[in-house]
N, C-alpha and C positions, 0 to 999 in steps of 0.2 A: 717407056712403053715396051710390056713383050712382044713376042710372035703373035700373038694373035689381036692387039691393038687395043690393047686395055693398061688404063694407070694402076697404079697402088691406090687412088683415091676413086677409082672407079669403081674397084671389087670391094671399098668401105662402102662408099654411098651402096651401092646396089643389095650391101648386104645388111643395111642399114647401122652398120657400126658406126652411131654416132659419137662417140669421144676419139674414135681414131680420126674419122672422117677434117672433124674441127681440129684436131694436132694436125692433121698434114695440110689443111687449108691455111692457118696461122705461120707455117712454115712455108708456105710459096706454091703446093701441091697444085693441078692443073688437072681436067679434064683432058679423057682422049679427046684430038680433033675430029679422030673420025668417025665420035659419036653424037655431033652435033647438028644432025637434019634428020627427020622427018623419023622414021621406024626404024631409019639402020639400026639401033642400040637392040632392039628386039629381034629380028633377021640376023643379025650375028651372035643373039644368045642362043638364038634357036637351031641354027648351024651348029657351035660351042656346043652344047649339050648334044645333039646329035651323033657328032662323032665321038664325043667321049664315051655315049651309051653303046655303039658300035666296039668299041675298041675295049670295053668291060665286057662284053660278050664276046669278044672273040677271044680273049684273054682269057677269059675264064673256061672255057671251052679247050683249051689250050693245059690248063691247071689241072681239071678232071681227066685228059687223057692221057697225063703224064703221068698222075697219078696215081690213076690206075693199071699201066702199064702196055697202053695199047699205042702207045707211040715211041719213037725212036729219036727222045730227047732225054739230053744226059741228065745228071742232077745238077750240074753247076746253071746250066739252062733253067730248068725249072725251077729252080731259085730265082734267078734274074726274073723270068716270068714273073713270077709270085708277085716278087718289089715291083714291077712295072704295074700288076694287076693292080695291086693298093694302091698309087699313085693318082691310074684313072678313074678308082673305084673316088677317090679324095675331090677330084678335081667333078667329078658327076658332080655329087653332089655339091659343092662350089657351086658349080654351075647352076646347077639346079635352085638350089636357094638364090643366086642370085638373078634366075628368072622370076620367078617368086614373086621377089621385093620388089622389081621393076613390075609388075601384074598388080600388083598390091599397091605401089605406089600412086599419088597421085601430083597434078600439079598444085605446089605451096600455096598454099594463103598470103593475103595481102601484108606486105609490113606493117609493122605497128609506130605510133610514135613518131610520123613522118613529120619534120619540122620544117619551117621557113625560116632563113634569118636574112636581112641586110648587110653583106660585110666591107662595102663600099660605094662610090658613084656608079661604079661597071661591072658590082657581079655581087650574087647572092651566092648562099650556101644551103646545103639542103643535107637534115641529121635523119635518120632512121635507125628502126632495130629487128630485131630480127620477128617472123609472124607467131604467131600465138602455135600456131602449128605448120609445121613442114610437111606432114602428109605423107607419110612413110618413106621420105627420100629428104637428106640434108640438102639443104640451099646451097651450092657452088657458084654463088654469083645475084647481081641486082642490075637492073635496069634504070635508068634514071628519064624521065624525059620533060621538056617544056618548049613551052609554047608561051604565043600572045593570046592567045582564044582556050575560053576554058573547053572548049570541044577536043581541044588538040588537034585540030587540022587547021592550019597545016600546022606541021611542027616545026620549031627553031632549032632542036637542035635532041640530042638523045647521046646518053653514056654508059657505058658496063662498070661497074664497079664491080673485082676482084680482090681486091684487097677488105677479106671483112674482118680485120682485126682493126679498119678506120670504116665506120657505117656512114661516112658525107662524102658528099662532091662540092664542086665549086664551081660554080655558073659563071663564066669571065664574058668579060668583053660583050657585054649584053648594052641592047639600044639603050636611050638616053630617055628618063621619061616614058617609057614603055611597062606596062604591069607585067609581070610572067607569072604564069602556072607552071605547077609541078606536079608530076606522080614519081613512085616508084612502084617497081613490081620485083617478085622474088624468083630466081630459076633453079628448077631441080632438075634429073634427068626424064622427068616428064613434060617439058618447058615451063616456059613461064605463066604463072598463076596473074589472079586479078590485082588493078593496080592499086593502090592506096593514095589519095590527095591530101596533100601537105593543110597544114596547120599553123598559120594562115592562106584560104587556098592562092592566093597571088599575092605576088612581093612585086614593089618598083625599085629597083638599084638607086640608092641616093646616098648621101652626104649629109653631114650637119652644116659643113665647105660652102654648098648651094646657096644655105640662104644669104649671106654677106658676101658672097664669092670670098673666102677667105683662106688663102693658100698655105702648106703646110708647112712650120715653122722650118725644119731643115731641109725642103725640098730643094736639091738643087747646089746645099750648101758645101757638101763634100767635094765637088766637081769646082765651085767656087774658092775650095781651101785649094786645090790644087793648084789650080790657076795662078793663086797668088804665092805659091809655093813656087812656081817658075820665075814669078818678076822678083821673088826674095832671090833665089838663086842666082839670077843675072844681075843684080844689082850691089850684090857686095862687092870690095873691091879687092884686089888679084892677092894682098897678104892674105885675106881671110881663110879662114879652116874652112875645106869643103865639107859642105851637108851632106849625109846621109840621102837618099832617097828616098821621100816617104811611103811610095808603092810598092819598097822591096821588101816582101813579105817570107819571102824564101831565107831561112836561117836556118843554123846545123843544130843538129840535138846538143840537149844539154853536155851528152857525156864527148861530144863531137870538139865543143868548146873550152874543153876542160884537156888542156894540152901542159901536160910535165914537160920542159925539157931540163939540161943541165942549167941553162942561164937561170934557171926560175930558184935554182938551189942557193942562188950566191943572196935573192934578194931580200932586204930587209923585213923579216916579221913587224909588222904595227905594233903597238906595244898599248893593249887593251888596259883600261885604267882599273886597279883595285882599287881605291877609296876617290869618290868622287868628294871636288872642294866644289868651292864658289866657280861658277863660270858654266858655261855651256856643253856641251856635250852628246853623244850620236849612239845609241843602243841599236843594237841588230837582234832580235829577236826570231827566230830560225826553229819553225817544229816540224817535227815529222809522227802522225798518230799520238799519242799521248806522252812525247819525250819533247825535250826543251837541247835544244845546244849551248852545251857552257864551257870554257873554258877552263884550263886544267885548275885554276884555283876555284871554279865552282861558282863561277860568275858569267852573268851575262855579258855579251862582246861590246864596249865602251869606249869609243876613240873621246878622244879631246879635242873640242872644237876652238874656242876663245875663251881659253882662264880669268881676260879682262874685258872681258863683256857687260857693257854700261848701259845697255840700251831698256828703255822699260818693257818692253813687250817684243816675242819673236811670232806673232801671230803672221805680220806681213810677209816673213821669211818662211815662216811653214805652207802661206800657199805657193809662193813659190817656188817650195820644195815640193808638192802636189805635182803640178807641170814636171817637174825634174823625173820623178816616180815613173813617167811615160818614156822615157827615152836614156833608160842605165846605160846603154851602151855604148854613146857617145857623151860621156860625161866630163872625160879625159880631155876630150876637140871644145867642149866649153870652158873648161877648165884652162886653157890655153888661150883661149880669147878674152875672159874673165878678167885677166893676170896682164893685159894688155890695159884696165883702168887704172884710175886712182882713187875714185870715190871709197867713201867711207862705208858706205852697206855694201857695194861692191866687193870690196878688201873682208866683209866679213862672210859672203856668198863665196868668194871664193875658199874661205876656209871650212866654211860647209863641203863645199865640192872637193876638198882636200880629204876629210874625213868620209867622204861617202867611196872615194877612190881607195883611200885605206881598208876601207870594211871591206869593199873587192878584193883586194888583191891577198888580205889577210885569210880572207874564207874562202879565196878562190871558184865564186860565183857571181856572173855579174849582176842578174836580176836580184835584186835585195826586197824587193815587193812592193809595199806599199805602206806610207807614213800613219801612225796612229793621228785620230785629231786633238789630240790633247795631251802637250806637253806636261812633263811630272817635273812638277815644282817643291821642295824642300825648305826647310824655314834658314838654310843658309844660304838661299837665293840661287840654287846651283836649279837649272835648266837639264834638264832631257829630253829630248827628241829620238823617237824610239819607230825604227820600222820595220814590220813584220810578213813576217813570208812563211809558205808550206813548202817544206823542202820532201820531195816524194820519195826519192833515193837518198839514204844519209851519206852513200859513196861520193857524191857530187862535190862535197865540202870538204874541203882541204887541208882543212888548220890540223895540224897535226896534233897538238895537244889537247884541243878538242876532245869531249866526250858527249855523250845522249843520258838526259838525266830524265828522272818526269818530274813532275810540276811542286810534287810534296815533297820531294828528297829535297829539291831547292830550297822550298821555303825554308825546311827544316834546318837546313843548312844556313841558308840567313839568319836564322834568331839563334843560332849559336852562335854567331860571326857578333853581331848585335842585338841589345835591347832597345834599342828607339827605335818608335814603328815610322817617326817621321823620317827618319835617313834615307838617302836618296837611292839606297839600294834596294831598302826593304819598301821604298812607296816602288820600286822597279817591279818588284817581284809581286806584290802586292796585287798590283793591276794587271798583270800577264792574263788573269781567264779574259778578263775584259776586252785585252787588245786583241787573242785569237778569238774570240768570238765577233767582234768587229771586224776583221779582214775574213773570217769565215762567209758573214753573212750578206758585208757589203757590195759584193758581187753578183749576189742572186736575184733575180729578177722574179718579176711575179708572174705567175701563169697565164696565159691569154683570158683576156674579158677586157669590161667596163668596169672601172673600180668608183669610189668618192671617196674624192681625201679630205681632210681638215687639215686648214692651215692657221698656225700660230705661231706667231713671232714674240721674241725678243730683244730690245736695245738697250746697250751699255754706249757707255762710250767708245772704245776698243774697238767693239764689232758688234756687228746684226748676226742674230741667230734662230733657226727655225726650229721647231717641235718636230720630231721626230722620234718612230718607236725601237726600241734599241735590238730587236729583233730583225728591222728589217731596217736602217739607218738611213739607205738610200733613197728614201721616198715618203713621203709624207703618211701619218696615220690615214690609213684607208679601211674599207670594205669591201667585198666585191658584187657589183649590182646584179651581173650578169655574165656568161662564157663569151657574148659575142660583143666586141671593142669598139662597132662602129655604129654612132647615131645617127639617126636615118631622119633626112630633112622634113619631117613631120613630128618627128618627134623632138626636134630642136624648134622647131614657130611653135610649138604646143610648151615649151619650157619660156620660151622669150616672152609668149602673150600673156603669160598665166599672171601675169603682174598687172598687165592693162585689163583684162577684160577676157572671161568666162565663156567657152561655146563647145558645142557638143565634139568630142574624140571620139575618135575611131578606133579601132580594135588594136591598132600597134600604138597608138597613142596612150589609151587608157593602159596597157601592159607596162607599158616605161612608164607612167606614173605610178604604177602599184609599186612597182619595181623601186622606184627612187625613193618612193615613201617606207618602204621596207628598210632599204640600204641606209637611210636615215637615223630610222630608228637604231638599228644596229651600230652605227657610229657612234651615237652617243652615249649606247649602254656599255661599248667598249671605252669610252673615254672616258666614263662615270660622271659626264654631265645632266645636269637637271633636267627634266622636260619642261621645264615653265623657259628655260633660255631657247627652246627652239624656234621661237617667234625674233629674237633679236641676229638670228643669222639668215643668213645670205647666201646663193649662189652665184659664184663665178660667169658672168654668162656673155663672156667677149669669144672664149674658145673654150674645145673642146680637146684636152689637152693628148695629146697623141706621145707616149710615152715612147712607142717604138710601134712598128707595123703589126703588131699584137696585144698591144696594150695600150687601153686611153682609160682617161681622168679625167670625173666632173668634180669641181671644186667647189667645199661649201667655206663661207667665210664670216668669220665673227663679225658682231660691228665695228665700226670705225672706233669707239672707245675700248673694245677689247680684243681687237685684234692685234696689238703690239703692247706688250708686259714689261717691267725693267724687272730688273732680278731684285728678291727680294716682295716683289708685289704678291698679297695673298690672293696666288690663282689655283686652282684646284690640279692644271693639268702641271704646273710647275714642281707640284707634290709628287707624281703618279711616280712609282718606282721604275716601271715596265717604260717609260719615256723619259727624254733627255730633248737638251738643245745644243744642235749644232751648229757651227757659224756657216752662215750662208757659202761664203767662199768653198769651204770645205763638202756640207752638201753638194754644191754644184758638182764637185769635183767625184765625185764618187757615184752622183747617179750619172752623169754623163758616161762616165766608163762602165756601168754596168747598163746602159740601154742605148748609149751609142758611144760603142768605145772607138769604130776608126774615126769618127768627127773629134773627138775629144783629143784622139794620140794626135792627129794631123793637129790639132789647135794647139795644144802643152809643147809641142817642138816649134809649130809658125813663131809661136808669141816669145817664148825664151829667145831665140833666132834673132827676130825682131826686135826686141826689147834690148838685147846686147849691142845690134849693129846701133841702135840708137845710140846706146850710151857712148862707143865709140865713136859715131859720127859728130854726137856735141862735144867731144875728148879734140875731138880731131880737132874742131871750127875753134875752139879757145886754143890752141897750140900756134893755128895756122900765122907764118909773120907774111911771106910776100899775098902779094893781089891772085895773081891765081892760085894758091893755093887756098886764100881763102873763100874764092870762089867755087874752088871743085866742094870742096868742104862741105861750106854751104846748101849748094847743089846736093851733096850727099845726108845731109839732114833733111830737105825737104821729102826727097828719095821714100825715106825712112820714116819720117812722119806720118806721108799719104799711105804709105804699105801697114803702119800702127793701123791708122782712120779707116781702111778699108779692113782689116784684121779685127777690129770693135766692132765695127758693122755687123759681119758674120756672125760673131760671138755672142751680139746683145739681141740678136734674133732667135739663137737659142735657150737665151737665159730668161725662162720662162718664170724661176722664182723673184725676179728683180722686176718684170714686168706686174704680176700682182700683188707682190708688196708696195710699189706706189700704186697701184688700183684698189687695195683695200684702205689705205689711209690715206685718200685723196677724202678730204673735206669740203674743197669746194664740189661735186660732183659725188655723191652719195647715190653709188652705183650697187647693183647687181640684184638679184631677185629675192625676196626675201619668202625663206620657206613655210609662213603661215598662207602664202599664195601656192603654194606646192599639195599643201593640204586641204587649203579652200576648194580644189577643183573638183574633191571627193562629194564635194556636200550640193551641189552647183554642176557640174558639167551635165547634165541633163537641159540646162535652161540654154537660154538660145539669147546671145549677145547678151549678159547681163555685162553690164559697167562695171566696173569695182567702184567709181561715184558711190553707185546704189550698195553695194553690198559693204562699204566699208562702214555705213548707218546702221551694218543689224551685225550680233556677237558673231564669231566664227567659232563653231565646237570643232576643236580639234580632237579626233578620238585617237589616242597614242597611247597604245599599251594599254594599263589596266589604269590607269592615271586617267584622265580629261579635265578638261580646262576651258574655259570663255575666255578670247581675248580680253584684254582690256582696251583696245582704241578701239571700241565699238560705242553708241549711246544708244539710237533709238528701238534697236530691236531689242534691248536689256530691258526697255519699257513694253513694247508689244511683243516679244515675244516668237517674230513671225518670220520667215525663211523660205518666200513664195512668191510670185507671181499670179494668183490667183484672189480675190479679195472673197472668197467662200470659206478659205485655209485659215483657221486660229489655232492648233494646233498640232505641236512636233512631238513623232514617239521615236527617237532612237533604240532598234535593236541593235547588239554588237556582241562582241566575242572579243577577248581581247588580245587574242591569237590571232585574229583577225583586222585590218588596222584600217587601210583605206578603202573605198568604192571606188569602182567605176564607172560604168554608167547606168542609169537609174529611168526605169520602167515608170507608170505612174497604173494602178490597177484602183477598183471599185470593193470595198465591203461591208456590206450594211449600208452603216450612216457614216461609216470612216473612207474618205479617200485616202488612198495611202500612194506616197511613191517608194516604189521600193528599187534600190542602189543593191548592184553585184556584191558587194563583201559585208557594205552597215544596211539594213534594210530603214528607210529614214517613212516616217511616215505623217500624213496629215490629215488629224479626221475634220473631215469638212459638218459643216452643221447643218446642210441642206439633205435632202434625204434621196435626192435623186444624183445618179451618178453623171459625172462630167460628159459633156460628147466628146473631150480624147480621150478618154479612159480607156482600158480593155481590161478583158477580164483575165481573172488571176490562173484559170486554166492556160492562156494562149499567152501571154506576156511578164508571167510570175517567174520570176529566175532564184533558186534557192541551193544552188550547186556550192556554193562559199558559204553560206549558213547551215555548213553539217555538224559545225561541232559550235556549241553554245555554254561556258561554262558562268559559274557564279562566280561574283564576289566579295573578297572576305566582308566586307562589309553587310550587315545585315539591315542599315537604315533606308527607310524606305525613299525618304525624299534625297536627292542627291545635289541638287542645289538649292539654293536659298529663293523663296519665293521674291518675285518681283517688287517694286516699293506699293504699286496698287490691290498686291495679291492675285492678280488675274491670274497668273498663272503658277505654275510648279512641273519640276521633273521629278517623274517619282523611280523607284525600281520594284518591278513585280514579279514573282516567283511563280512559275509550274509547276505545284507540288500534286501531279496528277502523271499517271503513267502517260509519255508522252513519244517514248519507242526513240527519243533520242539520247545525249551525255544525262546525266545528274545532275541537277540543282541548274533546271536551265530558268534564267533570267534575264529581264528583256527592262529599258528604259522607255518610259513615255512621257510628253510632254502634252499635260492638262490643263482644262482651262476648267470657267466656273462652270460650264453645262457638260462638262463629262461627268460620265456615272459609272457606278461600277456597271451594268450591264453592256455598256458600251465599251469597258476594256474588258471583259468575257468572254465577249465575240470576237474581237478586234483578235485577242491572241490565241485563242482556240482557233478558231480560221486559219491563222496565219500559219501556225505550228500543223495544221493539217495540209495544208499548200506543200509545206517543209518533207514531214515523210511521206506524202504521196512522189512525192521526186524523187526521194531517197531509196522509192519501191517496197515502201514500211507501210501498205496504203491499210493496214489491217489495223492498225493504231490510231486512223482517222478517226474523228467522232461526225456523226452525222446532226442535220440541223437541230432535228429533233431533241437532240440528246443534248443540246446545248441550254435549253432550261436545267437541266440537271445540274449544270454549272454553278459555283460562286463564287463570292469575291470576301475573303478571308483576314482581317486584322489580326499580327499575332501583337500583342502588347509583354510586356516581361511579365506579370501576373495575372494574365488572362489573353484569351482570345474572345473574337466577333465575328460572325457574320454579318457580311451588310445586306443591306435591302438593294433589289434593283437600281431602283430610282434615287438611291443616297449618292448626292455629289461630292467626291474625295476633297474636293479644297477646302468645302467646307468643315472636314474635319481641323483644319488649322495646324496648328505643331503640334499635332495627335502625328500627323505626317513624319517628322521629323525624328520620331523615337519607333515607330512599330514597323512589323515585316507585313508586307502585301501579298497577298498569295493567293490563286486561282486554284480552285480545288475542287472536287466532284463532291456535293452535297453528299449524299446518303452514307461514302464510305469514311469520313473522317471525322461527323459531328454527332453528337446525340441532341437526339429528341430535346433538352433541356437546352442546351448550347444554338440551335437553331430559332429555339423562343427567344431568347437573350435577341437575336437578332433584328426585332423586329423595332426594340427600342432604339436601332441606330436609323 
């Protein structure tokens, strides 16, 4: 603030420099305080100007008579003058214009874009943007406020947001059960402008939690790992190696740790393997930007684990080198406890933990990173175990013979070295982008939202392993539904019932089911699944998977026959290049550390801990000769056991992917929601308790994408045909867009002799055969919704009939074309479902009306045609060798598989036929 109490961001806004004004607001810039009541800003510009206009005339008065020589000031003076006089002459005007701006200004307009969301049981969040106009002064700030009453009196509560480089706030600690309202308003230096209400205007704070009371999977669990991290600690016994602390987070920097002295010179270098034989073995893998660390012979670093290693598979040993990857730095203090068994996988863990102490002390870093999942195997049975790290500083690393190579000089180097690609060097090199792109990406977490994942397994005998996308490894193929992560207990009873029984949704309701049916689709198209299979899956619907406080997952799940693949089974996703399977063990171990890595660190050091004293503890009881010794022993296995048992506990409450893989291949219990009930709600959430009983007797058209499809567990409505509650309704006219995918909720309006209900996204319709309209009906001016019916495209197909008539013929779905200016897309085209007494004049009206409802909304009302003008209408057969027009009163069905080959088309008589072509007409 200068002398006279103005910011840097005062003299932008006032002088309306808007690009400065937004760089010093995104930088932290501030209003003066003691421009913030009533006229002072005005009163102190008017002063401001003032004396600067005084002080130009006195100065300049000063100038002229120096000048002229009628004063008794030298010239160094009147130079000073002069510069002072410009100064003030600068600052007037300053001034001046920034009275101006503030005269000119006014208070901002309302925000735009003001949103509602649910982000928990106790607080909502509220997004806006900035107003369509500022009104000659920049916005330095927002108002926020709510309430229980949409009056806003009294108020709950009210906030300023300053930070407009984030446009939300976050409503905490709000009642239980309670609806809130929301405004915001904008403030410039003429205050605050009028308020804007959110969208939806009240939100209730919920949970999807509510409806089962159903607590969250780690709630609690961290503070439980500790817990038992105290009875581990007291309970070992006084030889043991003391634990580390798991809450001591405080550790020196890298280069802190990295301590030369003389002892370090005397000690033995490891002695990294040039030709790897038969046997086991431990690569270290170490880049920094696009170079590789190799060894002065131009290899990767290679200790020798077990030359005579007999065992079939080290799958069990690589997850427990997973847990190890958490805790490098006491690897030494297990390694000393290790060395205290006898067992045979023991003895070979321990020479694991020999080699990983080697790769330390050799490369003189102790974090080595993190284990690939996929051992490299060679046809001479030799094993790799390879783990990879980003080394940031290449200073850090030690190896003195060490060099920085990049990726191609190596290879290059490899196939001079050898021509077998199978050699365990070149399958080493071979797979390096793979392994830094896998420790690149398996850390990354998804950005805040609701996602859907797809889960797919596979079993071998060996191991169970899950699908997963090799972009993002950690986490199941997903989508993402939405920005905001928490479903709100209406829109979880709206997912649970959608399987029992159909009833009218509410505006956040029908939003998440547009939303899920969208997120659906796009699953599939990402996974290159068929849409005729999306009737045989399923959703997850025991929880709502909370990934981390920012992120959750609704789960969709194949059926019980194809939810779990052996290798080798022809499955489509087994093929996908972009996906891979990884063994559960190993997923787990990788998403936990990227979405809760201290529950995970605390878990990889309990269980190793534990898992040791055990072995020791039964070490000990088979040793023990007298009575109390083999008492205390004893004692000390039990100890150890119940510290395991309560350590499983913990653990099997996070292990979320073990929990629905026996829930998707439970057999007896053929759980979870099946998504042709996700879609059904589109066609149906209008009706009021319909059964599924009832609807599971008539076809469900699922409209997905440009494809559709009839179930097939449908019978009786295949025969009639009918999709109502009404016994007047015989027939269905689907409009759609195939951009457009599901409805929501559905109006029912009157035109002519068709009733029609028309749905938010498909407008579904029913012409009734009575000629008077329904008593619920309304009319299509007050109740007609066509804001998601603006873009209408064709397609490719040009046949008219698009399903196969019924076995009695009564009925057909045909597809009809508006080859009339219609002020909307090109080649718009609309489905109907006819029976034996529709006529072509009744789909005339039917779609002329409808398409004039459409750009009267759209504010196109000059493209409407009036009633009158609706005789000028026809109904147009195109055949490949001819066209027709039909008569009025000619009934489409009974053209028969005339249907089935020609294009339908509504078209303005006088401009498209001649006179000849209009005669032909009369014969149909």
């Amino acid at each position: 603030i200068n002398m006279e109490g103005l910011t840097v961001l005062d003299i932008a806004v006032m002088t309306n420099n808007i690009p400065m004004a937004k760089m010093l607001l995104s930088k932290g810039a501030r209003e003066s305080p003691v421009f913030q009541k009533g006229e002072c800003r005005l009163q102190r510009l008017e002063s401001l100007v003032t004396e600067a206009e005084k002080n130009v005339i006195d100065l300049t008065a000063i100038v002229l008579n120096g000048s002229s020589g009628n004063s008794n000031i030298s010239p160094v003076q009147l130079k000073e003058t002069e510069k002072q006089l410009g100064h003030w002459e600068f600052r007037h005007r300053l001034l001046k214009r920034m009275k101006a701006g503030y005269n000119y200004a006014k208070p901002p307009e309302a925000p735009t874009n003001v949103q509602l969301e649910v982000t928990s049981s106790s607080s909502l969040r509220v997004s806006f943007a900035e107003p369509q106009s500022h009104n000659g002064a920049v916005v330095t700030k927002y108002k926020v406020q709510w309430s229980t009453s949409d009056s806003f009196v009294p108020l709950s509560g009210e906030a300023i947001v300053e930070d407009l480089t984030h446009l939300e706030y976050e409503l905490s600690d709000l009642a239980k059960g309670s609806p809130y309202y929301v405004r915001v308003c904008a403030w410039n230096v003429k205050g605050y402008g009028s308020y804007s209400c959110s969208n939806p205007p009240s939100a209730t704070a919920s949970s999807w939690q509510e409806v089962n009371d159903v607590p969250s999977r780690l709630e609690g669990k961290v503070a439980s790992l500790y817990t038992l991290y105290c009875q581990v600690k007291k309970s070992r016994p006084p030889d043991s190696t003391e634990m580390k602390d798991v809450l001591n987070k405080e550790s020196d920097s890298p280069m802190q740790k990295k301590r030369i002295s003389i002892k370090s010179f005397f000690n033995s270098t490891p002695k990294f393997q040039k030709c790897v034989k038969r046997g086991v073995y431990m690569a270290c893998l170490l880049y920094c930007k696009d170079k590789i660390l190799v060894t002065s012979d131009e290899l990767l670093p290679i200790i020798e684990v077990d030359e005579m290693f007999s065992g079939p598979t080290v799958h069990t040993d690589l997850f427990w080198l997973l847990r190890i990857s958490c805790m490098w730095e006491e690897v030494k203090i297990l390694k000393q406890d290790m060395e205290k068994t006898s067992s045979a996988r023991s003895t070979f863990r321990c020479k694991l933990l020999q080699a990983i102490v080697s790769l330390q002390t050799g490369l003189g870093i102790q974090d080595l990173g993190q284990f690939f999942h996929q051992p490299i195997r060679d046809t001479n049975s030799s094993i790799i175990l390879t783990v990879v790290n980003h080394i940031r500083d290449p200073r850090l690393v030690t190896l003195g013979s060490s060099k920085w190579v990049t990726l191609g000089k190596l290879a290059r180097r490899q196939s001079l070295l050898t021509h077998d690609l199978t050699d365990a060097n070149s399958l080493l090199v071979n797979a390096v982008p793979d392994m830094v792109l896998y420790h690149q990406v398996s850390r990354i977490c998804l950005p805040r939202g609701l996602y859907l994942g797809y889960v797919k397994l596979q079993a071998s005998i060996e191991v169970l392993k899950v699908l997963v996308m090799n972009k993002a490894p950690n986490c199941v193929p997903h989508v993402k539904i939405r920005d905001c992560p928490n479903v709100t207990r209406d829109e979880w009873e709206w997912l649970l019932k959608s399987d029992r029984f159909v009833e009218n949704m509410n505006y956040a309701q029908a939003s998440f089911q547009q939303l899920l049916t969208d997120a659906i689709k796009k699953l599939f198209a990402q996974l290159d699944l068929p849409e005729d299979t999306i009737t045989k899956h399923r959703i997850y619907d025991l929880e709502v998977l909370e990934l981390s406080p920012s992120v959750a997952m609704i789960l969709v799940l194949p059926s019980i026959e194809d939810v779990c693949i052996v290798p080798g089974y022809p499955d489509s996703l087994a093929k996908k290049a972009d996906c891979s399977f990884l063994p559960v063990q190993i997923f787990e171990s990788i998403h936990m550390q990227a979405y809760k890595p201290e529950f995970f660190s605390m878990y990889a050091r309990l269980s190793t801990v534990v898992e040791m004293d055990g072995i020791l503890a039964h070490q000990g009881h088979r040793e023990a000769f007298s009575t109390e010794e083999l008492s205390k022993t004893k004692e000390q296995v039990e100890v150890t056991k119940q510290l395991q048992q309560n350590l499983d506990k913990i653990w099997k409450c996070a292990r979320w992917i073990r929990d629905i893989t026996s829930y998707a291949r439970n057999r007896e219990k053929k759980a979870g929601i099946g998504l042709s009930y996700v879609f059904l709600s589109n066609t149906v959430s209008s009706n009021k308790c319909i059964s599924v009983s009832d609807t599971m007797q008539k076809p469900l058209r699922l409209n997905i994408g440009q494809n559709s499809y009839l179930s097939t567990s449908t019978t009786d409505f295949l025969q009639s045909g009918r999709l109502s509650d009404s016994s007047d309704q015989r027939c269905i006219a689907k409009f759609y867009d195939p951009n457009e995918e599901t409805p929501h909720s559905s109006d029912i309006i009157s035109i002519g002799r068709a009733s029609i209900r028309h749905q938010d996204k498909d407008a579904t319709f029913y012409l009734s055969s009575s000629e008077s309209t329904p008593s619920h009906c309304s009319t299509p001016q007050n109740r007609f919704s066509t804001s998601s019916l603006s873009s209408m495209s064709s397609s490719s197909s040009t046949t008219a009939m698009e399903y196969a008539q019924s076995q009695n013929s009564s009925f057909a779905i045909i597809k009809v074309h508006a080859m009339y200016d219609t002020g909307l897309n090109k080649n718009v085209n609309m489905k109907l479902h006819i029976t034996e007494q529709t006529t072509s004049r009744d789909i005339i009206n039917l779609i002329v009306r409808h398409l004039n409802t459409i750009v009267k909304k759209k504010g196109k009302g000059n493209y409407a045609y009036s009633e009158e003008s609706l005789n000028n209408f026809c109904l147009v057969i195109k055949l490949p060798d001819h066209e027709q027009v039909l008569t009025d009163d000619c009934r489409l069905l009974c053209l028969g598989e005339l249907l089935q080959t020609a294009k339908i088309c509504v078209t303005i008589l006088g401009t498209v036929f001649s006179t000849q072509d209009m005669g032909q007409a009369t014969v149909v």
